[in-house]
C-alpha positions in Angstrom: -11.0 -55.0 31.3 -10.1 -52.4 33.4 -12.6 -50.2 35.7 -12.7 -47.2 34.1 -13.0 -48.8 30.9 -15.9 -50.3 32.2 -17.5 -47.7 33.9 -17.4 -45.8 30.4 -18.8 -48.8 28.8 -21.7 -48.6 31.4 -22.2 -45.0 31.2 -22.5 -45.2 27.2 -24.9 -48.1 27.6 -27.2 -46.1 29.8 -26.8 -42.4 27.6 -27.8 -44.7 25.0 -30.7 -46.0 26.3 -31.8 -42.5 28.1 -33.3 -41.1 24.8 -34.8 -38.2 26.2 -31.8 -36.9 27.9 -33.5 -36.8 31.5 -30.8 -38.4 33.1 -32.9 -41.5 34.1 -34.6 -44.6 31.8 -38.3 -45.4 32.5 -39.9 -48.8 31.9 -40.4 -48.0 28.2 -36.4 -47.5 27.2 -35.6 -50.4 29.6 -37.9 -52.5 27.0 -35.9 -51.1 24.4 -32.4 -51.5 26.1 -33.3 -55.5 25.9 -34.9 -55.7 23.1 -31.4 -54.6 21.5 -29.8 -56.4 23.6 -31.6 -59.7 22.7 -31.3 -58.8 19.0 -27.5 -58.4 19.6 -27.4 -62.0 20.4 -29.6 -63.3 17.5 -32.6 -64.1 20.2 -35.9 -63.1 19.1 -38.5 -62.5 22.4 -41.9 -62.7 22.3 -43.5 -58.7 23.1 -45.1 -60.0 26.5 -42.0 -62.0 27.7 -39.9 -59.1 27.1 -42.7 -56.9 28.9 -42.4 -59.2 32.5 -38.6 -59.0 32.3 -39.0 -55.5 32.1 -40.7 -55.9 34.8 -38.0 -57.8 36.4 -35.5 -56.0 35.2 -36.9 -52.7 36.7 -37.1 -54.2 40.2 -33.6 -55.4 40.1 -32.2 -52.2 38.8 -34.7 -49.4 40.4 -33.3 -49.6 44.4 -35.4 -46.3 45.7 -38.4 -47.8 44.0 -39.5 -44.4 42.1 -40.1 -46.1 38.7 -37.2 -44.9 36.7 -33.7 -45.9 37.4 -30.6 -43.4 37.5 -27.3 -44.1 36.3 -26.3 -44.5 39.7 -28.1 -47.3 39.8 -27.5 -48.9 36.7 -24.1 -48.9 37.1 -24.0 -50.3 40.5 -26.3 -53.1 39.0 -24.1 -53.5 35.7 -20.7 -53.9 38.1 -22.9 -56.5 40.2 -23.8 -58.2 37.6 -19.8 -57.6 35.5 -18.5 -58.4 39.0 -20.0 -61.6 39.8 
C-alpha cells in the first residue's frame, strides 16, 4: 500500500473515531475505536479488559501526556505500528 493511501486510511480511522469533531479522541472513543476494532475480528472482550488496554493504548498513543491524543499522534503511532 502506498503512503498516501495509508495516511488517508489513518486519517479516516481517526475522523471516525473523533465523534465530536474536536479534532482529538479522549479515553472514552479510544474504548470505542477497539471495541470495533475487536468486533471487526470476531473477538468478543470482556468491558474491564478492554478498559486497561484503553489504558494502554492511551499511553502508547498520547506522547505530550494531555489525556486526549491528536491525529498527529495517531498517525505517527498507526505508521509505527503499519511500519514495523
Amino acid at each position: 500500500m502506498d503512503k498516501l493511501k495509508l495516511m488517508e486510511e489513518i486519517k479516516s480511522l481517526f475522523n471516525g473515531a473523533d465523534r465530536n469533531n474536536t479534532g482529538f479522541i479522549d479515553s472514552g472513543q479510544v474504548e470505542q475505536l477497539l471495541l470495533h476494532f475487536f468486533k471487526s475480528k470476531g473477538t468478543n472482550h470482556d468491558p474491564a479488559l478492554v478498559k486497561t488496554e484503553v489504558a494502554s493504548f492511551l499511553k502508547g498513543l498520547d506522547s505530550n501526556n494531555d489525556g486526549q491524543v491528536s491525529l498527529s499522534e495517531f498517525t505517527k503511532f498507526a505508521m509505527k505500528f503499519v511500519c514495523s
